[in-house]
N, C-alpha and C positions, 0 to 999 in steps of 0.2 A: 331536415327536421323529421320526416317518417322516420328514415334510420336511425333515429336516436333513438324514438317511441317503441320501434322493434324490437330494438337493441334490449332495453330494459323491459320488454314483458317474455321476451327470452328466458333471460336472467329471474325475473321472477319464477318465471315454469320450474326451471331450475331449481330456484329454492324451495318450492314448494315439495319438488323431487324429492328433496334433503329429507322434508318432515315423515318419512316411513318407514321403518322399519321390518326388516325379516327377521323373525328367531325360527332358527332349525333344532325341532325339538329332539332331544333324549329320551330315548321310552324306551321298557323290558315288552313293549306288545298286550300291555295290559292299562299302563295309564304313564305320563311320563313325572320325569327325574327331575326331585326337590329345583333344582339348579336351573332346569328350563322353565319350571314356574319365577323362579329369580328372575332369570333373562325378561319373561316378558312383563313382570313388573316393571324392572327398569325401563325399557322400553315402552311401558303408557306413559311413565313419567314423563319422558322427554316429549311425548303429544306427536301428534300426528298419527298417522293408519300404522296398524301394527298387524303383520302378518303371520303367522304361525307355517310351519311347514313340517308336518309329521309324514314318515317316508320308511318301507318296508315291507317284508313279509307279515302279512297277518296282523295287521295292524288296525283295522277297522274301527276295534274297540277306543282307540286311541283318539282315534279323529272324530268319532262320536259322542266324543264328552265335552267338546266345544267349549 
């Protein structure tokens, strides 16, 4: 009987996994690309935590427009 109860809040964790998303942003270092703002539209729609991941040289400006 526990291992069944385990079993399934497992599987739950799991799913829950499922509900996040990462977009790896497109940017010229100044703001990013039409297409990354597409990405993370899609991605609220589907619900759950949505991660953004802006990555480079001199890219500050980028990740501070939040």
């Amino acid at each position: 009987m526990y291992r069944a109860l385990s079993t399934g809040t497992q599987r739950g964790s799991s799913l829950r996994r499922l509900l996040s998303t990462l977009v790896i942003a497109e940017h010229d270092t100044q703001q990013v690309t039409p297409i990354t703002l597409s990405a993370i539209t899609a991605a609220k729609r589907l619900g759950g935590d949505v991660s953004c991941l802006v990555a480079g040289t001199d890219c500050s400006k980028v990740g501070a427009k939040g």
